[in-house]
VOBA-1610 file (N, C-alpha, C; in pm, whole numbers, padded with zeros to 5 digits, always signed):
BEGIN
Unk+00335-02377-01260Unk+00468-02338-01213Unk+00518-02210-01280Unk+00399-02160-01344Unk+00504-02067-01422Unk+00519-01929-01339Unk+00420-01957-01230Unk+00389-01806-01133Unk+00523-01814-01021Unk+00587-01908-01023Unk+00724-01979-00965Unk+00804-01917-01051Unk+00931-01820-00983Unk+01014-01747-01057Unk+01115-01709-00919Unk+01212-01663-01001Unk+01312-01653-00897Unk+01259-01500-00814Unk+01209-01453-00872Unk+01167-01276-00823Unk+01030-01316-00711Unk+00928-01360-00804Unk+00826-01406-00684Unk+00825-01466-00606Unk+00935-01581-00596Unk+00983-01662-00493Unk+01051-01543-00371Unk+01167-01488-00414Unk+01211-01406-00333Unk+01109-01300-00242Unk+01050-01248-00326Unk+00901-01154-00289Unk+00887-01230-00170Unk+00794-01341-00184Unk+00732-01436-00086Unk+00772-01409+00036Unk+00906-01477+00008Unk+00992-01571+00113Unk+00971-01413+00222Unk+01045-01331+00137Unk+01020-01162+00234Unk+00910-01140+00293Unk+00787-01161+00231Unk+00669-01104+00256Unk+00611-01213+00384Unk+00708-01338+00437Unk+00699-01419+00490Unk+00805-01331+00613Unk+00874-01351+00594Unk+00982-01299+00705Unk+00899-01183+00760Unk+00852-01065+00662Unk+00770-00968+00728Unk+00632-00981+00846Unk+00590-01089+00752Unk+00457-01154+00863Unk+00496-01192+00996Unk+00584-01248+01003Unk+00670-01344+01141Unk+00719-01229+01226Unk+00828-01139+01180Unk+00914-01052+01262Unk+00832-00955+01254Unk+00743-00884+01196Unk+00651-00759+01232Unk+00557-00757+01248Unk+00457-00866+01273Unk+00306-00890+01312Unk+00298-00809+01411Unk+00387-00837+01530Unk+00322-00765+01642Unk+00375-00615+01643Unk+00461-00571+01517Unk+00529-00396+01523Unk+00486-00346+01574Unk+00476-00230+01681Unk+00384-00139+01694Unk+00437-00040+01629Unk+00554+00042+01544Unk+00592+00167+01427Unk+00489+00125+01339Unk+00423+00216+01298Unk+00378+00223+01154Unk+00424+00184+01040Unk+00562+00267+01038Unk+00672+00236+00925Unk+00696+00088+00899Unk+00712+00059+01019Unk+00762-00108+00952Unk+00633-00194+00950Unk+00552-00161+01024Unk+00422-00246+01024Unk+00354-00280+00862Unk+00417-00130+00808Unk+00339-00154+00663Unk+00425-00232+00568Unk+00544-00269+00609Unk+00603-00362+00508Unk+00515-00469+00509Unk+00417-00548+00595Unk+00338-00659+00544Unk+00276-00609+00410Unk+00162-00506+00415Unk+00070-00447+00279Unk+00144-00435+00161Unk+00270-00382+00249Unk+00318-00372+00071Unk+00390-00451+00026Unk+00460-00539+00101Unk+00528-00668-00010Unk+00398-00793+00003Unk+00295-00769+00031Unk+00195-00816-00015Unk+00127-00778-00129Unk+00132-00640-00185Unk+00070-00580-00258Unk+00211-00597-00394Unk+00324-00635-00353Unk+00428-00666-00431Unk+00434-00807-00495Unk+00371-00845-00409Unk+00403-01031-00476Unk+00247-01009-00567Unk+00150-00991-00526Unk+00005-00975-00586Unk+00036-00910-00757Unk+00099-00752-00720Unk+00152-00704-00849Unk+00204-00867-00925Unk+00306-00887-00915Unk+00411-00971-00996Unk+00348-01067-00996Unk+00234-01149-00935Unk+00213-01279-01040Unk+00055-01192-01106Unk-00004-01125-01098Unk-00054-01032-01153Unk+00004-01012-01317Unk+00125-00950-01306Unk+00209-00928-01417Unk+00226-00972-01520Unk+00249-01121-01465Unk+00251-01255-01550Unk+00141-01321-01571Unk+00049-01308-01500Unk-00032-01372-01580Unk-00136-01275-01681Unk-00113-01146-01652Unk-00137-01078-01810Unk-00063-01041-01914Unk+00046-01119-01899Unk+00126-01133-02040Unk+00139-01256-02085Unk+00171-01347-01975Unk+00140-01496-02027Unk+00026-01551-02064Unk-00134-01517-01995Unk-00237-01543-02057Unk-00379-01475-02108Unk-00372-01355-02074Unk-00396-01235-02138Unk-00375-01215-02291Unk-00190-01256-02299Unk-00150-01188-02458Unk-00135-01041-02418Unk-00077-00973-02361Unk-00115-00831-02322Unk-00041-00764-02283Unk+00064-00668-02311Unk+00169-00574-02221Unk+00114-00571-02072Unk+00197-00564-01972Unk+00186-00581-01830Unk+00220-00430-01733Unk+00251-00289-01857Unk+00276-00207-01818Unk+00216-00148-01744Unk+00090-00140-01769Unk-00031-00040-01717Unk+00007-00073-01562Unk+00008-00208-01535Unk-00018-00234-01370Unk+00150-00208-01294Unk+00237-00242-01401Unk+00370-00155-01299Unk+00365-00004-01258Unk+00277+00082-01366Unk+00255+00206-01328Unk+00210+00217-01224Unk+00096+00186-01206Unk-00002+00165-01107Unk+00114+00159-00983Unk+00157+00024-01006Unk+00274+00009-00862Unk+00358+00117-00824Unk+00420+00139-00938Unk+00530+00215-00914Unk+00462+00378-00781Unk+00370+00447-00809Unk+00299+00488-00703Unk+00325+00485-00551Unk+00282+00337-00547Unk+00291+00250-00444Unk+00463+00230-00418Unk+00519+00209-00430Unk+00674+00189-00442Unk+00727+00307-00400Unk+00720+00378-00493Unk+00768+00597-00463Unk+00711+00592-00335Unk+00562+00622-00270Unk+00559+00654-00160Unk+00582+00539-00072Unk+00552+00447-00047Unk+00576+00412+00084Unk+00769+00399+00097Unk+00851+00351+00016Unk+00966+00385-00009Unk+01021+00568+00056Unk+00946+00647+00027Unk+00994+00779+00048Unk+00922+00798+00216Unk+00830+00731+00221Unk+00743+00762+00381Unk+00842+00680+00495Unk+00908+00529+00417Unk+01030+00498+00548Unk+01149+00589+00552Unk+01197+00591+00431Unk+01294+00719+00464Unk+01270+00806+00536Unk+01172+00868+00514Unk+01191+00987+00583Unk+01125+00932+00772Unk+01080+00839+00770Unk+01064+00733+00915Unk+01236+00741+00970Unk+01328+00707+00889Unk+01458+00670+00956Unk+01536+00811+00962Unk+01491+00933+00862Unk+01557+01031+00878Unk+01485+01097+01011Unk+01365+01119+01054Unk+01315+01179+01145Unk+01426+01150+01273Unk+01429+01104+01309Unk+01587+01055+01399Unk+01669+01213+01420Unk+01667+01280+01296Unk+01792+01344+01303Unk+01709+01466+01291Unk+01621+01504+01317Unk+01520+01618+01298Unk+01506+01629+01123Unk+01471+01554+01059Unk+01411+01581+00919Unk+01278+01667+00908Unk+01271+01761+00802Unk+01143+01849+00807Unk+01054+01749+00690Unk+00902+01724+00725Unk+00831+01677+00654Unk+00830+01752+00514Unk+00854+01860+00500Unk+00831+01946+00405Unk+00962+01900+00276Unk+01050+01824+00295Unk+01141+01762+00193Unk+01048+01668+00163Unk+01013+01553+00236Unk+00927+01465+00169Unk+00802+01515+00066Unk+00712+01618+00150Unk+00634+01648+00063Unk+00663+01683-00077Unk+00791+01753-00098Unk+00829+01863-00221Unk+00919+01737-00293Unk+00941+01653-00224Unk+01005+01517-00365Unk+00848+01436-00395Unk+00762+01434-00287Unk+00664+01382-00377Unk+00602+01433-00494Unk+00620+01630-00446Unk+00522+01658-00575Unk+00599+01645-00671Unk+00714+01626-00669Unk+00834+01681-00756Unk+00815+01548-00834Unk+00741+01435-00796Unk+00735+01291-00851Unk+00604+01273-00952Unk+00514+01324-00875Unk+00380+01287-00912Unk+00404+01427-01015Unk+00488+01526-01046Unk+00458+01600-01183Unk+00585+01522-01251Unk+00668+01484-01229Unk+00712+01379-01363Unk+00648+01263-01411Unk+00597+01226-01298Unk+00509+01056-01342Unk+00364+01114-01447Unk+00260+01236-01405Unk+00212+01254-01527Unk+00278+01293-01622Unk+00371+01361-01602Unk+00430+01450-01755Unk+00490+01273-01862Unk+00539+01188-01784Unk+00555+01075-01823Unk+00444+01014-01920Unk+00351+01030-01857Unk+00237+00968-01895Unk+00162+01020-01983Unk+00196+01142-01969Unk+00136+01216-02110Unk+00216+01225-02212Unk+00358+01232-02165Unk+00447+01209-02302Unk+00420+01099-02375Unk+00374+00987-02336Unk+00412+00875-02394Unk+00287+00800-02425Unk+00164+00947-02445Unk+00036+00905-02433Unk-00023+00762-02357Unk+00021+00706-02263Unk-00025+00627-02152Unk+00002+00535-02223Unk+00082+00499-02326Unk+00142+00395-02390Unk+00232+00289-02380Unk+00274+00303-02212Unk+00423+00227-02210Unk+00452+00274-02088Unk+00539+00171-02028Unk+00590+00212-01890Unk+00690+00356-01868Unk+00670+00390-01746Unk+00757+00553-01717Unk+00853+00518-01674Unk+00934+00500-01776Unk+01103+00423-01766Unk+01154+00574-01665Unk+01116+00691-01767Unk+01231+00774-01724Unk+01204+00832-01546Unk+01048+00843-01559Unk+01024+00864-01405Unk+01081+00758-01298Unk+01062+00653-01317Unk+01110+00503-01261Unk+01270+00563-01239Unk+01364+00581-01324Unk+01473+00623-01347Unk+01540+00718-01219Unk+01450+00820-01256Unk+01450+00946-01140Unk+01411+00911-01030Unk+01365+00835-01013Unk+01336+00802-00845Unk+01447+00661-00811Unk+01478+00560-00897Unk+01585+00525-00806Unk+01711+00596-00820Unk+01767+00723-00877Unk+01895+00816-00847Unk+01842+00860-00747Unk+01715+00931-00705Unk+01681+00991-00547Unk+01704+00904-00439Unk+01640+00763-00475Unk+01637+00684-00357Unk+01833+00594-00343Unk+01871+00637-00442Unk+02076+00584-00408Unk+02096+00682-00287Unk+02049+00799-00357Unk+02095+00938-00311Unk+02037+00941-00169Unk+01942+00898-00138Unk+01876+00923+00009Unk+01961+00785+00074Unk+01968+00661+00037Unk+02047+00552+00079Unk+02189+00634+00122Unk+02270+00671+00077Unk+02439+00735+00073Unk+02395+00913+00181Unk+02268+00974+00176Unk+02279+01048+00309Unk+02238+00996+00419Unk+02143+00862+00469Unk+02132+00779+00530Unk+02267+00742+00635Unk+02343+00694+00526Unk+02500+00639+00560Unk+02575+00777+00608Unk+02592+00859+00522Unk+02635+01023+00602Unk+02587+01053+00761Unk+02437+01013+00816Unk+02402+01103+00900Unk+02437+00986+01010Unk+02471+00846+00962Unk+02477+00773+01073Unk+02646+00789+01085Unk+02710+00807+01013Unk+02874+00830+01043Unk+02881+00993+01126Unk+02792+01049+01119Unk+02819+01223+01189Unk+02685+01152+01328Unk+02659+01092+01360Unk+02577+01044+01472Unk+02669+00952+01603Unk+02638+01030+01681Unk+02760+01008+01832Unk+02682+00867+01891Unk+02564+00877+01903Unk+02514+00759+01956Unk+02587+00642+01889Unk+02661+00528+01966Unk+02685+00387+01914Unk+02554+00289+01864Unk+02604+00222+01753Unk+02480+00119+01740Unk+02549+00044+01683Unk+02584-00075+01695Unk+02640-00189+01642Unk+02591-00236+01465Unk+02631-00198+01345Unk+02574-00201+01242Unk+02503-00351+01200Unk+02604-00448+01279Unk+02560-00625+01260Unk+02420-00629+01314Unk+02338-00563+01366Unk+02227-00579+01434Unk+02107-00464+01433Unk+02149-00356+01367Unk+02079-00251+01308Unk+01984-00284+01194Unk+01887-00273+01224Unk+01759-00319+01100Unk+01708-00193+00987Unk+01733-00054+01105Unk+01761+00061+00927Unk+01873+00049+00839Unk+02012-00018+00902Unk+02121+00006+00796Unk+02129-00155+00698Unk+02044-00198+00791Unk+02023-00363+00697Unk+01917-00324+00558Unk+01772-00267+00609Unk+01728-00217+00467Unk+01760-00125+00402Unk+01834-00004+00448Unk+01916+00045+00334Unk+01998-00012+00260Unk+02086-00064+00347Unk+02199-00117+00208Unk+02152-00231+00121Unk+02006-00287+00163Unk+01968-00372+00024Unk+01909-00290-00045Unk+01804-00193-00002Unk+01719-00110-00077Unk+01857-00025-00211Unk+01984+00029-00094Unk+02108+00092-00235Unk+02143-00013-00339Unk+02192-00155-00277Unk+02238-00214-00405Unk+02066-00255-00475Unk+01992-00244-00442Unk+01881-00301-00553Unk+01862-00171-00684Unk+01920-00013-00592Unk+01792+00080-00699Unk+01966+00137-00775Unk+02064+00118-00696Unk+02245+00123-00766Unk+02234+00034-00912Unk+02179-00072-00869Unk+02225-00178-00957Unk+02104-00181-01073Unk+01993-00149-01041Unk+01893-00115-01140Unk+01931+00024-01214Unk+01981+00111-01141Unk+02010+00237-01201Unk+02138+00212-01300Unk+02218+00160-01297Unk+02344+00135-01367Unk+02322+00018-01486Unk+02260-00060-01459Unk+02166-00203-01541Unk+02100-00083-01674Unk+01991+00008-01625Unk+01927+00056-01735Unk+02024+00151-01810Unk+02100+00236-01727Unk+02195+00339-01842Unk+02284+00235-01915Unk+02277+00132-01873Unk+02417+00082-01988Unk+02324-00059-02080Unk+02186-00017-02065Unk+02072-00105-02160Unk+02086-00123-02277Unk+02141-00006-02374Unk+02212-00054-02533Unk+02316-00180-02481Unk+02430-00157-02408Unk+02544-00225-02443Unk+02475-00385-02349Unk+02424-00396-02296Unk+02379-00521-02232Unk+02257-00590-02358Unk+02173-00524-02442Unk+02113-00552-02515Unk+02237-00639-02671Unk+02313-00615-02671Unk+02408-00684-02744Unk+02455-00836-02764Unk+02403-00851-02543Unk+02391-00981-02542Unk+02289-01052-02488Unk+02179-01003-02514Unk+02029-01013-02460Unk+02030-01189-02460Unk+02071-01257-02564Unk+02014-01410-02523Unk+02178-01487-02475Unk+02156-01577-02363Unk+02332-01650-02313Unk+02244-01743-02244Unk+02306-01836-02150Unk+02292-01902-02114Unk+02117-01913-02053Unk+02094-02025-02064Unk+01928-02061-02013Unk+01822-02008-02096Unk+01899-01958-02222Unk+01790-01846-02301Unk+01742-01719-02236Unk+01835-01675-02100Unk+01810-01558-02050Unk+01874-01455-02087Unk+01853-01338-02090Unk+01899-01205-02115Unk+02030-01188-01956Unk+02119-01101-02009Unk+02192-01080-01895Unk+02134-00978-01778Unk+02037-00866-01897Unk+01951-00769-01817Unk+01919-00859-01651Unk+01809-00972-01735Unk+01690-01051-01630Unk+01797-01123-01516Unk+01904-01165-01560Unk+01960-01230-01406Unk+02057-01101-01375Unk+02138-01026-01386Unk+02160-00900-01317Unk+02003-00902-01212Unk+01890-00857-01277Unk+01755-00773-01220Unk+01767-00925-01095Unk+01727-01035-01142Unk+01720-01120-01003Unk+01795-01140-00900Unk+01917-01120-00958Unk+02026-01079-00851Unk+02029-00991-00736Unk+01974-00871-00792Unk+01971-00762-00705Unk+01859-00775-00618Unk+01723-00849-00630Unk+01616-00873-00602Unk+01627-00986-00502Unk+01694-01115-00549Unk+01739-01164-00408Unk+01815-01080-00308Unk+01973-01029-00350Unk+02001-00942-00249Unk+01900-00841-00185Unk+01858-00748-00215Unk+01766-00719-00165Unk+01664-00732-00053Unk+01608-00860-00097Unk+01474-00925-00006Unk+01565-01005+00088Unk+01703-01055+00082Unk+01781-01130+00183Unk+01802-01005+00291Unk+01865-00889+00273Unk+01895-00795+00317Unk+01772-00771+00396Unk+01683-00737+00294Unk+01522-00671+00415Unk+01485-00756+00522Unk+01520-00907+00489Unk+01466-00989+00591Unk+01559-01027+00691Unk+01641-01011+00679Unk+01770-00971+00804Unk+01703-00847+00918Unk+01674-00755+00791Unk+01632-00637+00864Unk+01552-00632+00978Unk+01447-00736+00939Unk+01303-00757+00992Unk+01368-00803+01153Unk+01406-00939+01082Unk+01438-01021+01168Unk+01558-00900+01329Unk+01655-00823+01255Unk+01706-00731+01375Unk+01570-00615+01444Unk+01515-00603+01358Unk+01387-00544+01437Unk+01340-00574+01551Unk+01299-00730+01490Unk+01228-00800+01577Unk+01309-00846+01743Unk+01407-00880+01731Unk+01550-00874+01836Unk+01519-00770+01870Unk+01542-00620+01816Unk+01551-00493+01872Unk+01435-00483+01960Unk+01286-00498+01893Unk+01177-00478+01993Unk+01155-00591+02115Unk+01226-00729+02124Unk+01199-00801+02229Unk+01320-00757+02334Unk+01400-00728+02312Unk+01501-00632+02409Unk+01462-00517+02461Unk+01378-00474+02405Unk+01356-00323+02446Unk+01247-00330+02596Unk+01303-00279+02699Unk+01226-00259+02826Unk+01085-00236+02800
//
């Protein structure tokens, strides 16, 4: 039971909703949410069981993820910005702009430890791409009912997950003050599950308006 957690549970349950409402996708974009919250739940009991029975920091393999996370994360965005004529050439120039902080990370810290600060910098990009998201659909004449919209359903979980992680780590001294409370948990770890259920509730809403969206569609 110990691979039973409130985070991998949530993972799942998503990576379940994804199987059901996007098996038959034909977008690319969303088709690949199966691989990768498959490749998300795999990471995380992965995780744990090389710290729980290993004995072993679990960093190396969030790096690894994090990769995985940056791009396919930056490849739907720019899936939902194309809508509005987006030039591929922004995506490209935040990737390189990623992959030279994630080594410079990695060499700072001689491959010693997770790339807090790169991690960092990419969820302020990805708030920041969430809040012009929301901009281009308020300056957009076409109507779309937001209760049933499956891009503004995974944005606004994708904002409060990388908002609430981004604001969680800058204020990491003053939350470290009260690292042990109730259940013997840190306040950090249920903040982080919090946002992680919201989140995966949000995406699977998403799915699920997708899936509505494509059986309506002529």
């Amino acid at each position: 039971m110990i691979f039973v957690t409130i985070n991998t549970a949530s993972e799942f349950l998503c990576f379940l909703a994804a199987v059901i409402f996007l098996y038959r996708e034909k977008t690319l974009a969303w088709k690949l949410f199966i691989p990768f919250l498959l490749l998300t739940c795999s990471v995380e009991v992965a995780g744990i069981y090389i710290r729980e029975f290993a004995g072993v920091s679990n960093y190396q393999i969030y790096n690894v993820y994090l990769l995985f996370e940056c791009g396919f994360t930056s490849y739907f965005f720019f899936h939902l910005y194309k809508a509005y004529n987006y030039k591929v050439i922004w995506l490209v120039t935040w990737l390189c702009l990623f992959t030279v902080m994630y080594v410079t990370d990695l060499l700072y810290h001689h491959f010693s430890q997770f790339v807090s600060t790169t991690a960092s910098v990419m969820s302020v990009v990805f708030v920041l791409a969430c809040l012009y998201f929301y901009y281009l659909k308020l300056r957009d004449e076409r109507f779309e009912p937001l209760l049933f919209s499956a891009p503004f359903w995974w944005v606004s979980g994708t904002l409060f997950f990388y908002f609430g992680s981004t604001a969680c780590n800058n204020f990491l001294d003053y939350l470290s003050h009260y690292e042990n409370i109730t259940f013997s948990r840190s306040i950090r770890y249920i903040i982080f599950n919090v946002l992680d259920i919201i989140m995966y509730l949000f995406w699977s809403y998403a799915f699920i308006c997708r899936y509505r969206q494509r059986k309506s569609s002529p």
